[in-house]
N, C-alpha and C positions, 0 to 999 in steps of 0.2 A: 193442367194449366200452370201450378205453381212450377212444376218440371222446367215448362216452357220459358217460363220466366229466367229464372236462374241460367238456365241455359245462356240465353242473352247478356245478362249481364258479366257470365264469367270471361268472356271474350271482351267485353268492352274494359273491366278491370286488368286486365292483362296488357292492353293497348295503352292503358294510362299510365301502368307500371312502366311499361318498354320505354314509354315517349317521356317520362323522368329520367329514368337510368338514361336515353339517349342524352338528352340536354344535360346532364350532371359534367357526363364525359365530355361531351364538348366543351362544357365551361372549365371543368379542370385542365383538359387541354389546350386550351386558349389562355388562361389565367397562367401557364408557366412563361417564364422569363426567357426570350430570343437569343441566341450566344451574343455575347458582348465583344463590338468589334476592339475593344481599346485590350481583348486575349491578343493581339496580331500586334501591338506598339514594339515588340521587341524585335519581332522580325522588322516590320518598318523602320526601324531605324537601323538593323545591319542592312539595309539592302539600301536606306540611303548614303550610308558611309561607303556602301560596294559603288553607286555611282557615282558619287565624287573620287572615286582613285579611280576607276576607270573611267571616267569622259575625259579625261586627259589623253591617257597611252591607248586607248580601246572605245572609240565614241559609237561604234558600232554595237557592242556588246552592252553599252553603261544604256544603248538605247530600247536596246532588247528584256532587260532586266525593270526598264519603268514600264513596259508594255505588261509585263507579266505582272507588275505591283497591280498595276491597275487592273486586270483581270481578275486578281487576287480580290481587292475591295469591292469590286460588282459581286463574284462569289459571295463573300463576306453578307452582305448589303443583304443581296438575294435570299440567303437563307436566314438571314434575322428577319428580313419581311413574311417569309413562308409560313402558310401555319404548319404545328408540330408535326402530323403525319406527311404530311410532303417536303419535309426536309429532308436531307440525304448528308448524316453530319463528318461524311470523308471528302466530302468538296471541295470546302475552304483549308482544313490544314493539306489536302494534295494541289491546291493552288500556289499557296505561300510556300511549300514544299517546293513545287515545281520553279519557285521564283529563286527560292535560295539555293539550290541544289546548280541551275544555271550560272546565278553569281559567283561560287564557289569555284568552280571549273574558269568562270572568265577568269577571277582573281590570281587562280592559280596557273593560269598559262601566262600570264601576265607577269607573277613574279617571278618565275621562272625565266622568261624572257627578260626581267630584269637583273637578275643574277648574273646570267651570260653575260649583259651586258655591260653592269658593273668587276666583272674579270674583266671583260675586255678590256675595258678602259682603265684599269689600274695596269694592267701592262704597257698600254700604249703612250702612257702618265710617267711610268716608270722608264722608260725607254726615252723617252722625250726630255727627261726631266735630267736624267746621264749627260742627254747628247747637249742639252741646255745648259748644262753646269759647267761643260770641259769648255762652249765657247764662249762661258762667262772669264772662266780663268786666261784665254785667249787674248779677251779684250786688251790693248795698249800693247803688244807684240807685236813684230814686223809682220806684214802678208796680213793685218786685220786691219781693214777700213772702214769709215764711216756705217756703207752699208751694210758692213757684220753686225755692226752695235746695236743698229738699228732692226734687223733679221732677231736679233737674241730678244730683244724688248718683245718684239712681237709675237714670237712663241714662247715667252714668259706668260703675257698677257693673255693668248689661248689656255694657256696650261692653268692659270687663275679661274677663265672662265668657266673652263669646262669642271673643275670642282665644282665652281659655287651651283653651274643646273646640275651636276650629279648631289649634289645636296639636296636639291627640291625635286628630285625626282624624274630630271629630263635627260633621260639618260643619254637617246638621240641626239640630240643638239651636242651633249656634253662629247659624245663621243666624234662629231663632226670637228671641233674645235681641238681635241684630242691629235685626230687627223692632219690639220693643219699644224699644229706646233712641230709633231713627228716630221714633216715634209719640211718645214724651214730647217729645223735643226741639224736634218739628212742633208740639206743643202748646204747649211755652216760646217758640214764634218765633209763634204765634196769640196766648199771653196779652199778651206784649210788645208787640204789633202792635194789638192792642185797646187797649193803655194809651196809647199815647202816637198814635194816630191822630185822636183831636180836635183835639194842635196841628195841625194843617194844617184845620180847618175853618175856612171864611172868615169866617163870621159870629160867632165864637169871636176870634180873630185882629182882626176890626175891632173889639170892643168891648173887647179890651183894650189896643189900640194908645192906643182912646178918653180910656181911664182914665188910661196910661200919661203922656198929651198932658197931660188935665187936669192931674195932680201934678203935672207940671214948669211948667205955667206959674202953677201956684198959688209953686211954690217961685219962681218969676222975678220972680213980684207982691211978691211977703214978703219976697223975699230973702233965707229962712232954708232951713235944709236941708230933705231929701227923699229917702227910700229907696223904691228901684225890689226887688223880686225876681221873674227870671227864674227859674223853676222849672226850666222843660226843660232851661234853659243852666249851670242851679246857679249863677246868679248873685245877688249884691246888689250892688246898682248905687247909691253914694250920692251926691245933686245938691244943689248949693250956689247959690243966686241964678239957678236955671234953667240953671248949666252943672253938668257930668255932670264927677262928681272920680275918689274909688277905686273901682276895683270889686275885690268880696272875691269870694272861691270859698266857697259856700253849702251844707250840707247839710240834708235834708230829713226829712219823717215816713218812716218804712217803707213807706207808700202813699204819697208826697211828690205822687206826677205825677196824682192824682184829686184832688178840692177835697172840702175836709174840709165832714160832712154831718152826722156825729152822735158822740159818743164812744165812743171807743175803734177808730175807725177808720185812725187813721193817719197818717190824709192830713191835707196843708198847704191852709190858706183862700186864696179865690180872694178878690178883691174891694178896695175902698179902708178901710185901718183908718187911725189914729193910735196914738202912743204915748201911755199911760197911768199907767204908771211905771216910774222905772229903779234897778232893783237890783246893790246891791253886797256885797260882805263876807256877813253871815251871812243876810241877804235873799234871797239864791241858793245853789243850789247848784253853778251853772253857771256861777261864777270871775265874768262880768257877764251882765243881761240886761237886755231892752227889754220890759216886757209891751204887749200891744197891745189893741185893743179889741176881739176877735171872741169873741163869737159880734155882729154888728154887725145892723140890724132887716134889711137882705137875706139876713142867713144864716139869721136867726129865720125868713123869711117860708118859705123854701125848708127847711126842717127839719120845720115845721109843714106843709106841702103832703106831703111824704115818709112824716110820723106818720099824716098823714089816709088818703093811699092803702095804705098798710100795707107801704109800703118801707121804714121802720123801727120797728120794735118800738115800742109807745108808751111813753112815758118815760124812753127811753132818755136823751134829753138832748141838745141841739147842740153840747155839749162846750166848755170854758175853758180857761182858762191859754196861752196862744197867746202865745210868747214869740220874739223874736231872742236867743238867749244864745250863752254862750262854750262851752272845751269839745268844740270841731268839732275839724276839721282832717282824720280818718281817711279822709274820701276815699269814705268811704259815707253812704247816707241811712240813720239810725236812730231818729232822733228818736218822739213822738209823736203831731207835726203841726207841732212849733217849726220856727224856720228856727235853724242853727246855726253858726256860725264862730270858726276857730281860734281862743283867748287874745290871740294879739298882735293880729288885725284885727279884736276885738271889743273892746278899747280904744282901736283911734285914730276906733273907730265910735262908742263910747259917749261921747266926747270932745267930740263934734260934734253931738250930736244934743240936744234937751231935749222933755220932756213938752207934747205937742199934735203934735212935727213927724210928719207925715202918713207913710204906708208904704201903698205898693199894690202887692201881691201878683198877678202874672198866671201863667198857663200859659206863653207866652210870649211875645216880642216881633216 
């Protein structure tokens, strides 16, 4: 009977032993601490500084990288809520792994792509910045008009711009405006290149060397003076008994380097004039001048061919007043088609000169 006894009870003491040791473990495993999501504060914060540089250049990718944060903190969330045996503690850092290992690769195709594109555009900056310089030095030169000054301003203004977005990171934009300066400046190194590309034709070049010959040996015959103007050279070249005396530094019309054709165009006459009269005191207002005889019958002849094919407006006029006067000196062509020179070398010019002596005007010599 006692047998019997014992028997029963060593089974039921075993049962109470078990069902402690269970509930211990449980409570030890329960009573430990969840991972703490503020372990994840340093990735959250590189992965928000990765989508602030990419929602700019890459809004695709900066959106892709908040998708995965937040998958990341559900993970995170998920297994701090979980009790200890149903965690799985490679979840979360393969989440936040997976989030940063993406940003890494957007960041870096991105920079990468901005490298390129900051070469580019330092070349194209450079390049621009050449052809921007030479038609700075242009300005006030014959064959440069208003809207050259204006073309320069404007791919100056590109070329500013596109620094200050390559500063902040826009590199597209910067390189668009890049683009545009490059394409005006191409067009100022076309216009300029157009204007002054007939001096070097030969058949231009022989007929005024022609001209140039005649005057001097008219002046060698008479042995009175004789004024030369080199256009291209911004010279006045003045000749005495057929030898060659001062030469002054010249300025021109605003069109100076094309041969004046009609009024209001600009440009300096091509051709052989004389002087006509010489004004002083209240007869000028340009301190002295020389008026000369242009519009002369070859400039009528070619003014009238231009009115007939309707290269100029009819009536417009072959345009007067064609002067050497004073008043130069600034170093730029501004005139209206006059040739101009400083006060002091427009009286040792006007000194020397009297009414008939001849002036031939060329492109150049």
């Amino acid at each position: 009977m006692l047998n019997r006894i014992a028997d029963v009870r060593e089974p039921a003491a075993f049962c109470r032993r078990f069902l402690f040791c269970l509930t211990l473990l449980i409570a030890v495993g329960c009573s430990q601490a969840p991972p703490d999501p503020s372990d994840w504060d340093g990735f959250r914060s590189a992965l928000q500084r990765a989508v602030r540089e990419l929602r700019a250049t890459d809004p695709g990718a900066a959106a892709e990288i908040e998708r995965l944060v937040a998958e990341a903190e559900i993970t995170t969330a998920r297994e701090g809520a979980a009790p200890r045996w149903r965690r799985e503690p490679q979840r979360a850092p393969a989440a936040w792994g997976n989030a940063m290992a993406t940003a890494n690769r957007a960041l870096a195709a991105v920079r990468s792509e901005q490298a390129e594109m900051s070469a580019r555009l330092a070349s194209l900056l450079t390049h621009a910045e050449n052809r921007i310089a030479a038609a700075e030095g242009r300005i006030g030169q014959a064959g440069v008009n208003g809207s050259h000054a204006g073309d320069t301003a404007s791919a100056r203004y590109h070329v500013t711009t596109a620094r200050k977005l390559a500063a902040g990171g826009e590199y597209r934009a910067a390189l668009e405006h890049a683009k545009e300066a490059l394409v005006l400046a191409a067009g100022l190194d076309h216009s300029w290149s157009q204007s002054v590309e007939r001096f070097s034709d030969p058949n231009r070049l022989a007929l005024w060397r022609e001209q140039v010959a005649e005057t001097i040996n008219d002046s060698r015959r008479t042995g009175g003076a004789a004024i030369i103007v080199d256009k291209l050279r911004h010279q006045l070249i003045l000749y005495q008994g057929g030898r060659q005396g001062a030469v002054f530094a010249a300025e021109l019309g605003g069109n100076g380097l094309e041969r004046k054709l009609h009024t209001g165009d600009r440009a300096t006459p091509e051709g052989r004039y004389k002087i006509t009269a010489k004004k002083s005191g209240g007869a000028t207002k340009y301190y002295l001048a020389l008026l000369i005889d242009y519009p002369n019958a070859a400039d009528l002849k070619r003014y009238r061919a231009a009115e007939a094919s309707g290269e100029v407006r009819r009536g417009t006029g072959a345009g007067s007043l064609i002067e050497i006067h004073g008043d130069g000196g600034s170093g730029r062509d501004w005139t209206d088609g006059c040739v101009a020179l400083s006060n002091a070398d427009m009286e040792k010019l006007f000194s020397r000169v009297r009414v008939g002596t001849p002036v031939t005007i060329v492109g150049t010599l």
